[in-house]
C-alpha positions in Angstrom: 0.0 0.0 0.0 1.5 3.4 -0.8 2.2 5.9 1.6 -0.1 8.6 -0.3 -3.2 6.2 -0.2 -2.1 5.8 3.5 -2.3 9.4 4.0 -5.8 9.7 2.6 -7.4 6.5 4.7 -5.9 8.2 7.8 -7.1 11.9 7.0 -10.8 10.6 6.1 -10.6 8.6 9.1 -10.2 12.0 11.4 -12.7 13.5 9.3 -15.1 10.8 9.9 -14.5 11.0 13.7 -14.9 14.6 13.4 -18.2 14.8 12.0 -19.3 11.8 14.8 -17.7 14.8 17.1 -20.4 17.6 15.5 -23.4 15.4 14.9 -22.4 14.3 19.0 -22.7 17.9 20.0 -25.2 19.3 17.5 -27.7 16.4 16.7 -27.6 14.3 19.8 -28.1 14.7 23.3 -25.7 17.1 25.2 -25.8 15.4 28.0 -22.3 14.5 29.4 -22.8 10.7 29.2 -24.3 11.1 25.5 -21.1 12.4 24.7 -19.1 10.1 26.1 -18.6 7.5 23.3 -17.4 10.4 20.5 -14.4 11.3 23.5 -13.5 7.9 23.0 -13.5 8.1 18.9 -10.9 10.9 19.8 -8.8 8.6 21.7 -9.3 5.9 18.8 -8.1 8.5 16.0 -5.1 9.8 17.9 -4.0 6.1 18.6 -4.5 5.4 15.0 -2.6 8.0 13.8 0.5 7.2 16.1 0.5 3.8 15.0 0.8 5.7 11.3 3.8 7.6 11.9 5.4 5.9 15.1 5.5 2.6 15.0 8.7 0.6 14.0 7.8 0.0 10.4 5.4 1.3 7.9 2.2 -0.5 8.9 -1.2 -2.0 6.5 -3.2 0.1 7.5 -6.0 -1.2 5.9 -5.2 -4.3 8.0 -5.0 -2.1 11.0 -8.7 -0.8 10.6 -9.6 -4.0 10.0 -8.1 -5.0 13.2 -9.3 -2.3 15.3 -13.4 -2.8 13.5 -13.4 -6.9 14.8 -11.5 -6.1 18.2 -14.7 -3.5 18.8 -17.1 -6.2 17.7 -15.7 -9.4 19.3 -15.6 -6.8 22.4 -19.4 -6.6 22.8 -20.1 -9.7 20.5 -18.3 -12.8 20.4 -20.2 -14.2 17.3 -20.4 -10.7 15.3 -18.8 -9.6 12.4 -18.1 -7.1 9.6 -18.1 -8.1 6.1 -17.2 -5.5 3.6 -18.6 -5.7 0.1 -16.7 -8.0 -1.5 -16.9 -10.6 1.9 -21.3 -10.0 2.2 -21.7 -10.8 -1.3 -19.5 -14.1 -0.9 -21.6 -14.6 2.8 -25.0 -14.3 0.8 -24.5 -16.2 -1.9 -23.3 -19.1 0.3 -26.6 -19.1 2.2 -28.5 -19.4 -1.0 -27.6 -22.8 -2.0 -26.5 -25.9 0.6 -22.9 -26.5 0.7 -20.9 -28.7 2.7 -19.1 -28.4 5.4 -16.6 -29.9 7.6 -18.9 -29.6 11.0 -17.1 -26.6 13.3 -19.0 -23.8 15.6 -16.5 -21.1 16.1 -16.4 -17.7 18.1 -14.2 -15.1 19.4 -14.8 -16.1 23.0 -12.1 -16.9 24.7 -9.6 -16.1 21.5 -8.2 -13.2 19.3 -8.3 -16.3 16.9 -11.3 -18.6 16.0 -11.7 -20.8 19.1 -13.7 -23.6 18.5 -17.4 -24.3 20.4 -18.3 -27.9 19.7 -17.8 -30.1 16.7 -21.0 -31.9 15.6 -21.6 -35.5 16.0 -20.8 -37.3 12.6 -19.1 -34.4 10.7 -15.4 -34.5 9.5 -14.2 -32.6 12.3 -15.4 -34.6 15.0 -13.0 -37.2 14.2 -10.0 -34.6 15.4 -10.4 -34.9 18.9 -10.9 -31.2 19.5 -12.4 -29.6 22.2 -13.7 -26.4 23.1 -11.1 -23.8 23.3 -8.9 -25.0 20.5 -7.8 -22.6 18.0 -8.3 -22.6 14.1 -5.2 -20.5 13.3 -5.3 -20.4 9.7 -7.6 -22.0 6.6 -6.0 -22.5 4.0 -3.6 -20.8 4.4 -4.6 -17.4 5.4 -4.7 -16.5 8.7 -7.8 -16.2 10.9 -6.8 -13.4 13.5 -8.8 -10.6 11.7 -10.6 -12.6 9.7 -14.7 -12.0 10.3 -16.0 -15.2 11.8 -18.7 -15.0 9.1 -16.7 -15.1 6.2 -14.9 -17.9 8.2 -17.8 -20.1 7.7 -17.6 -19.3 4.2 -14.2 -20.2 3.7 -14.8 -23.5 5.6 -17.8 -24.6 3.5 -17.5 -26.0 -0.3 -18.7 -28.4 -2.4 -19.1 -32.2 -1.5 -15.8 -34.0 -1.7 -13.4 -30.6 -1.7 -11.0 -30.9 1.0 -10.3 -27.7 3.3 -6.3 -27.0 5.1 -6.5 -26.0 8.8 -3.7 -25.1 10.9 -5.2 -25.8 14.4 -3.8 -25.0 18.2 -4.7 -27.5 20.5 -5.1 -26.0 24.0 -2.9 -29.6 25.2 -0.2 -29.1 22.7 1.9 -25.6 22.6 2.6 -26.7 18.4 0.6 -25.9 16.0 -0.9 -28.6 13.3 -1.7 -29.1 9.8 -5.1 -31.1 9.3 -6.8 -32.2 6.2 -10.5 -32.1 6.1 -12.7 -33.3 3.7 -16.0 -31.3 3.3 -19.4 -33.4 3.5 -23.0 -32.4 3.5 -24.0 -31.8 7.6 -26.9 -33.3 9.4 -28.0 -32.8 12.6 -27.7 -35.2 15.3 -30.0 -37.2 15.7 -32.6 -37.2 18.7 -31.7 -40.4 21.2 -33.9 -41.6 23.6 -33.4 -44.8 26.2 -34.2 -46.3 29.7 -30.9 -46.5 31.3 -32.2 -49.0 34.1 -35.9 -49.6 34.9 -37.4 -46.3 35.7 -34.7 -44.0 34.1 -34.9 -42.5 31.1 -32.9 -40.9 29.3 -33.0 -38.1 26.3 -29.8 -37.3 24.7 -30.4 -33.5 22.6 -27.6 -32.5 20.5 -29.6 -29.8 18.9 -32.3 -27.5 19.2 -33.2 -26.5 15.6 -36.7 -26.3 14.3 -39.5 -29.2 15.5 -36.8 -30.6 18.2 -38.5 -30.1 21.0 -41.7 -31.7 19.9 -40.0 -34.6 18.9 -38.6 -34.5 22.8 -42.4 -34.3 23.6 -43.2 -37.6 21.2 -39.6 -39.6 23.2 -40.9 -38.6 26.0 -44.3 -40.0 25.7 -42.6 -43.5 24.2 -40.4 -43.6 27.4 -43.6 -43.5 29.7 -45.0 -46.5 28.2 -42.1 -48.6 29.1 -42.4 -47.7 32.7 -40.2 -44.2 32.8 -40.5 -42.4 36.7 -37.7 -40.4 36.3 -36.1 -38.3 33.7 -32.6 -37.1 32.6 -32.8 -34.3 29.9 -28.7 -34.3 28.2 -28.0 -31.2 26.5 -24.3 -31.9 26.1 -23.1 -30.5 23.2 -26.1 -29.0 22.4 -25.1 -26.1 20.0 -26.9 -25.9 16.7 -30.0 -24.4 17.9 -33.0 -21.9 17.4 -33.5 -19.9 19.9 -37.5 -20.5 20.5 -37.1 -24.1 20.7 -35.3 -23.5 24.0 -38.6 -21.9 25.0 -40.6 -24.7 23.7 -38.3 -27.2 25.0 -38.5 -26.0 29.0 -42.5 -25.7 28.3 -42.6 -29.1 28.0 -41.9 -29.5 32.0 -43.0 -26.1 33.1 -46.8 -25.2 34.4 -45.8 -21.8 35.0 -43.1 -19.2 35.6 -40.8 -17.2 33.5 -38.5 -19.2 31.0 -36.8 -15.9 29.6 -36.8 -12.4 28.6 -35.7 -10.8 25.7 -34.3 -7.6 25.3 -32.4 -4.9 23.2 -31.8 -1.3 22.4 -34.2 -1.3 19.7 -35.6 -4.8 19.9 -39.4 -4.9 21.8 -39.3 -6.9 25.1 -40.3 -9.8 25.2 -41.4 -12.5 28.2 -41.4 -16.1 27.9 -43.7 -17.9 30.1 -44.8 -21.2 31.0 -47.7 -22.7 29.2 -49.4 -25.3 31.3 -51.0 -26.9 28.0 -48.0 -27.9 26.8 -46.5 -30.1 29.5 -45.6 -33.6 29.1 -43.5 -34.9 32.0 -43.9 -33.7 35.8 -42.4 -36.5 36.9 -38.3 -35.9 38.5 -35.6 -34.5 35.9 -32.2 -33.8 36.0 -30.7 -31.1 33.0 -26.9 -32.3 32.1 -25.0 -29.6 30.5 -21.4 -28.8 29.6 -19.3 -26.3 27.5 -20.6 -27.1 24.3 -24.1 -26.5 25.8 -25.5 -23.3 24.0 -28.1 -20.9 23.0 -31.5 -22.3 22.9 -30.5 -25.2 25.5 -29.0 -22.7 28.1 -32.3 -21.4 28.0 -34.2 -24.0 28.8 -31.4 -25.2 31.6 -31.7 -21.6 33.1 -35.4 -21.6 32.6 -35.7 -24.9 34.7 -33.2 -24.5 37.3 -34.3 -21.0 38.1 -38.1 -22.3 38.8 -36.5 -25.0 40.5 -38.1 -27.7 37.9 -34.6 -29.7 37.2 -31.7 -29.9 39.1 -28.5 -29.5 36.4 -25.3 -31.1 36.9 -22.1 -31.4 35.0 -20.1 -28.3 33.7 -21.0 -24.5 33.1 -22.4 -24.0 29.6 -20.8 -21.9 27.0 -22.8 -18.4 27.2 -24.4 -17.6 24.4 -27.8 -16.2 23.4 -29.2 -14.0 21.5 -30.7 -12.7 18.6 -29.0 -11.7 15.8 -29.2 -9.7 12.7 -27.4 -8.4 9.2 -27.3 -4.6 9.7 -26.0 -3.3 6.2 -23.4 -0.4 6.3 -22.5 2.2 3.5 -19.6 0.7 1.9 -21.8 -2.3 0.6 -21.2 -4.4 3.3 -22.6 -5.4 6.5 -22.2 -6.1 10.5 -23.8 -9.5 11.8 -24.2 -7.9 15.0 -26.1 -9.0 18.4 -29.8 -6.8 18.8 -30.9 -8.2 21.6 -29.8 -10.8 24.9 -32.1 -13.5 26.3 -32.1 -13.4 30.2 -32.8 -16.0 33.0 -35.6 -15.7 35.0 -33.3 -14.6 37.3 -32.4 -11.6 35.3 -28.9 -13.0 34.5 -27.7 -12.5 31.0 -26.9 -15.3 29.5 -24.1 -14.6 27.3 -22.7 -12.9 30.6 -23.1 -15.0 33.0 -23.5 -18.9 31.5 -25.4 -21.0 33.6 -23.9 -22.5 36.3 -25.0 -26.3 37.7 -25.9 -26.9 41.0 -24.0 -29.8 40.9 -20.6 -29.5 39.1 -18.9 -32.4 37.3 -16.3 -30.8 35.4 -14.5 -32.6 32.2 -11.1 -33.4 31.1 -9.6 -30.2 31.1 -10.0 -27.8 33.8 -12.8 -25.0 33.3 -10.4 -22.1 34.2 -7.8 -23.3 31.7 -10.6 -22.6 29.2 -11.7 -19.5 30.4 -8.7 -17.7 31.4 -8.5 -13.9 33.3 -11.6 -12.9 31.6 -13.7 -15.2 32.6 -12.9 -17.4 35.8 -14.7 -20.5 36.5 -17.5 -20.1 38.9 -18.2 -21.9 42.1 -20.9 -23.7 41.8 -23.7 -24.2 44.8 -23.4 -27.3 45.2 -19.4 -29.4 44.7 -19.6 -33.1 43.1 -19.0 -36.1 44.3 -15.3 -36.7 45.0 -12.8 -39.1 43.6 -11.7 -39.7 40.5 -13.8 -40.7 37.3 -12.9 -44.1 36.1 -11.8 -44.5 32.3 -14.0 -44.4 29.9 -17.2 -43.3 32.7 -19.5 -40.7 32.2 -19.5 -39.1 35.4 -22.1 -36.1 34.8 -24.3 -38.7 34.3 -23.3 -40.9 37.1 -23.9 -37.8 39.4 -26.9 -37.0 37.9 -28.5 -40.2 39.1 -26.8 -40.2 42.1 -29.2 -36.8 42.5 -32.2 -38.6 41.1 -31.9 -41.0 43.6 -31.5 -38.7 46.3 -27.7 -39.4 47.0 -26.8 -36.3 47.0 -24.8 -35.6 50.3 -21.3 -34.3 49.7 -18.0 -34.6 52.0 -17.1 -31.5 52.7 -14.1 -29.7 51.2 -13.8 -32.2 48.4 -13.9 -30.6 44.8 -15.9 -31.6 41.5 -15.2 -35.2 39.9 -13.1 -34.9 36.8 -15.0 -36.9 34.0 -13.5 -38.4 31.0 -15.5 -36.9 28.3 -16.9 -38.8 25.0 -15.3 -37.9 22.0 -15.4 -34.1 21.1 -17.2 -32.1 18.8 -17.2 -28.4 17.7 -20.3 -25.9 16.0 -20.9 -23.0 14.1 -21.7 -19.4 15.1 -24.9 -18.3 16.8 -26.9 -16.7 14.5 -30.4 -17.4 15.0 -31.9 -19.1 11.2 -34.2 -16.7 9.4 -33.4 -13.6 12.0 -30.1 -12.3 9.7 
């Protein structure tokens, strides 16, 4: 990039800011807080140009807007992005038509890079051995530190058959490695339901998309006629989702009280309540969840454990959910930007705050290791049992019937079992189908 085009990106930069600075004083509220975000922009275009003429070297500073535009967004949005022209007409044409995949769900989470989410069940990815917090360096090549998590997708999808280059950071090995995917068409998991002993069932959720939760209502009613008294719900790795079906999943045990709010800036509240009609099981439940738990089932975990429907053990879910939407800009692109945040009935915002078990059971790696400074693993109410998992045993589940069953009583001082996990998977961003 030359230095003259340099010059004018950086002067039409300060000219931007400056008319933000008049329209902040002559169109919008004077108040002293109204004001407050166009200081900032000050700060932002003084920093900007010291990086221009300070810094060691002669910097892109395309690249360096870039930078700055997804640091703002991952900031207040994990799963956003910007797209400009050339990256939204590449995003929309790939939603048009079916492609395939290789079976990630990535965010900016825990990560300046693509961190993984969950892999799902049957896709090429999941035979990696991933979990969630690895890092996607690279896709072919090209690096994915500013790249838009959006246009990530894009890049990971093709046609059947095509085979994708990844250059992955596994949070258990300081070296990065080349890996080879193959892309293939993605289907969802598949709904399982079983009766682990004679009164126990058991449905295993691995998504919440469209019509999921009334085929949890049909398992359900299939489990009762082989003699089902007690229930436990798995939403491990529970990622693709739509956001209502988490409503319409915790209805399906709920005679009344809130399941969720949502709300934003320009987005009409909304309250989610309990419809008594729509029940199906009242008998005892227990919610499992663990990091790849998401969206529409944190809801529905939230909703139950905060009218204290289900008791959920195992680890704390991911945190994420909300609605989101493709807000055009001028330069012929567009930001897929969070509008609004669905709360607890606790008032606790999910993407904040996660949900937390009562009982935890964490897995293989520690759950500080994946959330670092920023986010610190919480304490749950209620520690697991102690001692050590054996190989190859799923202990969230062994806890949760140990809580069914009302052996619940824990030693004191001892902390959460450490589980040995099934086989990873990772998931695509949060954007909730048909709201973009």
């Amino acid at each position: 990039m030359n230095r003259t085009f340099k010059n004018v990106l950086v002067s039409f930069s300060g000219v931007l800011v400056g008319f933000l600075l008049v329209g902040a004083v002559l169109g919008q509220n004077s108040s002293p807080q109204a004001a407050e975000p166009y200081r900032h922009l000050n700060v932002f275009t003084e920093v900007f140009a010291r990086i221009k003429s300070d810094y060691v070297e002669e910097p892109d500073m395309k690249n360096v807007t870039l930078g700055a535009i997804n640091g703002l967004l991952v900031t207040v949005d994990p799963f956003a992005s910007y797209l400009d022209a050339g990256q939204y007409k590449a995003y929309l044409k790939a939603k048009e038509q079916r492609r395939a995949g290789v079976g990630f769900i990535l965010s900016r989470k825990y990560s300046a890079e693509l961190s993984i989410v969950d892999v799902i069940e049957g896709s090429p990815a999941s035979h990696l051995n991933l979990s969630t917090g690895d890092i996607i360096e690279a896709i072919n090549g090209v690096s994915t530190r500013d790249m838009p998590l959006a246009y990530a997708d894009v890049m990971l999808e093709g046609d059947p058959g095509s085979t994708v280059e990844l250059t992955v950071l596994r949070m258990r090995r300081p070296e990065p490695t080349k890996v080879s995917l193959t892309r293939a068409m993605i289907a969802a998991p598949p709904l399982t339901a079983k009766m682990i002993d004679a009164e126990t069932g058991q449905i295993i959720v691995q998504d919440l998309t469209i019509g999921k939760s009334a085929q949890v209502a049909s398992r359900i009613r299939d489990l009762q006629k082989q003699g089902m008294k007690k229930l436990v719900l798995d939403l491990r790795r529970s990622a693709l989702h739509d956001a209502a079906e988490g409503a319409a999943l915790a209805s399906l045990f709920l005679e009344s009280g809130t399941i969720a709010t949502l709300e934003g800036q320009k987005i009409e509240k909304q309250v989610f309540t309990a419809d008594p009609s729509k029940v199906v099981w009242k008998g005892d439940l227990v919610v499992l969840t663990n990091r790849g738990t998401v969206g529409a089932a944190e809801i529905a975990a939230a909703a139950l454990q905060d009218n204290k429907r289900a008791k959920v053990v195992g680890e704390r879910t991911y945190g994420d959910a909300a609605l989101r939407r493709s807000i055009p800009t001028g330069d012929g692109g567009a930001l897929l930007l969070a509008v609004a945040k669905y709360k607890t009935p606790d008032g606790k915002t999910i993407q904040e705050s996660s949900v937390t078990p009562a009982f935890a059971v964490l897995g293989s790696e520690p759950e500080a290791e994946l959330d670092g400074d920023d986010a610190p693993a919480p304490t749950a109410a209620q520690p697991a049992q102690p001692g050590p998992a054996k190989p190859g045993e799923d202990a969230i589940l062994k806890k949760a019937l140990e809580v069914l069953s009302g052996k619940t009583q824990q030693a004191a001082g001892k902390g959460p079992v450490t589980a040995t996990p099934a086989e990873p998977r990772i998931l695509p961003p949060l954007i909730t189908p048909g709201k973009q």
